[in-house]
C-alpha positions in Angstrom: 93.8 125.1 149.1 94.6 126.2 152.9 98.2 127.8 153.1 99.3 125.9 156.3 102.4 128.4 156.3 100.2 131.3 156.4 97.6 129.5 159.0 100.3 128.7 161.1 102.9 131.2 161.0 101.0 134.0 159.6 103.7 133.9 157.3 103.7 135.1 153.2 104.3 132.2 151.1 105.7 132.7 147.7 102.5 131.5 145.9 99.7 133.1 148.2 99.8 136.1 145.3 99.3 133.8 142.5 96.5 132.3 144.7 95.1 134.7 147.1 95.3 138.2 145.3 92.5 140.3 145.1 91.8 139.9 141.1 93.0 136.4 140.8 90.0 135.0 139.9 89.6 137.3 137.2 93.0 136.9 135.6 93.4 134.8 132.8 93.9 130.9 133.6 94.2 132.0 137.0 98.0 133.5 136.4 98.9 136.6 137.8 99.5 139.9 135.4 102.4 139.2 132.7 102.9 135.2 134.0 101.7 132.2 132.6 99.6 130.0 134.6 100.8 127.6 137.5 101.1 124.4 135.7 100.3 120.9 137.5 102.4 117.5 135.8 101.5 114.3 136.9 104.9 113.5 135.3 104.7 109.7 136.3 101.6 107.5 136.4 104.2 105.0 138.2 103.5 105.3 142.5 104.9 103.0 145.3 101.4 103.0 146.6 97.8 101.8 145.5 95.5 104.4 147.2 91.6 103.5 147.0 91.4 107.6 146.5 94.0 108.2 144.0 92.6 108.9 140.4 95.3 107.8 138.7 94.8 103.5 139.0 98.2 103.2 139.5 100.9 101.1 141.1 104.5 99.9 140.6 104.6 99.4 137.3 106.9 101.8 134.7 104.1 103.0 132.5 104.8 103.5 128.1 104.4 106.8 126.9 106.3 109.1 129.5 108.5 111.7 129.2 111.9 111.0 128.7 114.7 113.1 130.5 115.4 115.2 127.2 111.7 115.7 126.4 110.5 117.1 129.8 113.7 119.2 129.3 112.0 121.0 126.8 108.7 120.7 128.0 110.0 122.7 131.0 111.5 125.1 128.1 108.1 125.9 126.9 106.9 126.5 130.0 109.7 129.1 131.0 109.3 130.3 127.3 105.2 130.9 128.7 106.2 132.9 131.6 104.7 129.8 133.9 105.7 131.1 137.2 105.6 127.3 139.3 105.5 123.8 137.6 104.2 121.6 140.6 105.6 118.2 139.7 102.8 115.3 140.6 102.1 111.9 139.6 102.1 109.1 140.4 104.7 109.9 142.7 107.0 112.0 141.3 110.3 110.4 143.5 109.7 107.8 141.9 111.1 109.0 138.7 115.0 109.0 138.3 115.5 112.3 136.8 113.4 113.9 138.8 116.3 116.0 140.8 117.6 116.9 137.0 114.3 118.3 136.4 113.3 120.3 139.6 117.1 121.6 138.9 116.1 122.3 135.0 113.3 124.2 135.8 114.5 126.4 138.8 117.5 127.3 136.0 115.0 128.4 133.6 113.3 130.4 136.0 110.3 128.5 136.8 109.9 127.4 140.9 109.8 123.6 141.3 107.4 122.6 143.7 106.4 119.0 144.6 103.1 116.7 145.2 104.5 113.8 146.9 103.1 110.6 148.9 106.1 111.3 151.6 106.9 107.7 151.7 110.3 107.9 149.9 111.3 111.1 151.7 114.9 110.4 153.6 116.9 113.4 155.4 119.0 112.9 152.3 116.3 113.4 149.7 114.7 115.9 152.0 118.1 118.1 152.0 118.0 117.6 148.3 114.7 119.1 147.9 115.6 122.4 149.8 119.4 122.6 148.1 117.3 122.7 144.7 115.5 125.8 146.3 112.0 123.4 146.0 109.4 126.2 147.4 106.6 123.8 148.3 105.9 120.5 149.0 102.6 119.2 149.6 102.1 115.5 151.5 98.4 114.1 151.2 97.8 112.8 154.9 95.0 110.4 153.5 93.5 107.5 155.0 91.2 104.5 156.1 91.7 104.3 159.7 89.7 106.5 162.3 92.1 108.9 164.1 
């Protein structure tokens, strides 16, 4: 993974050390000394789009089997209980989910940095604001395609 912050700006990013650290690919799960790992939930299957690339076969749909809001509550506990560092919520798409503003907020409160894998397509200047007033420190939008640019 390219840190376009650091290509561009030649700016730190919180997770470059958790990434790009000398020993990081000898520490345990990838985590840096004394953390848990960085943890990836595709906490929906349910996505606005159907992408030909997308490994997840999903589409509009609500999906049995997810977490509710209590449960990822204290999935998120374990986590902070791990010493996980970042949860990146994923999906699916993860806007799609109703609680997902409780749980980003749930998460930075137990210490763990939310961070997002989104489609872009439901962000708004409201949800955008949102995203940085919950202290969100990334947000990664796939700029997939079909056409030729």
């Amino acid at each position: 993974m390219i840190s376009v912050t650091k290509l561009l700006f030649m700016d730190e990013y919180y997770g470059d050390a958790l990434r790009y650290s000398h020993n990081a690919h000898r520490m345990k799960s990838g985590a840096a000394e004394g953390m848990g790992p960085v943890v990836v939930w595709n906490s929906t299957r349910t996505c606005n789009l159907r992408c030909r690339h997308c490994y997840m076969e999903s589409d509009g749909q609500k999906y049995d089997g997810e977490l509710t809001t209590e449960e990822a509550k204290r999935f998120i506990d374990d986590l902070a209980e791990f010493r996980v560092p970042v949860l990146l919520f994923s999906g699916g798409e993860p806007l799609i989910r109703p609680d997902f503003f409780a749980l980003a907020e749930h998460a930075a409160e137990r210490g763990v940095r939310p961070t997002l894998s989104t489609n872009g397509t439901l962000i708004t200047r409201d949800v955008a604001q949102r995203i940085k007033d919950l202290g969100v420190g990334y947000v990664g939008i796939s700029l997939d395609g079909l056409a030729d640019v």
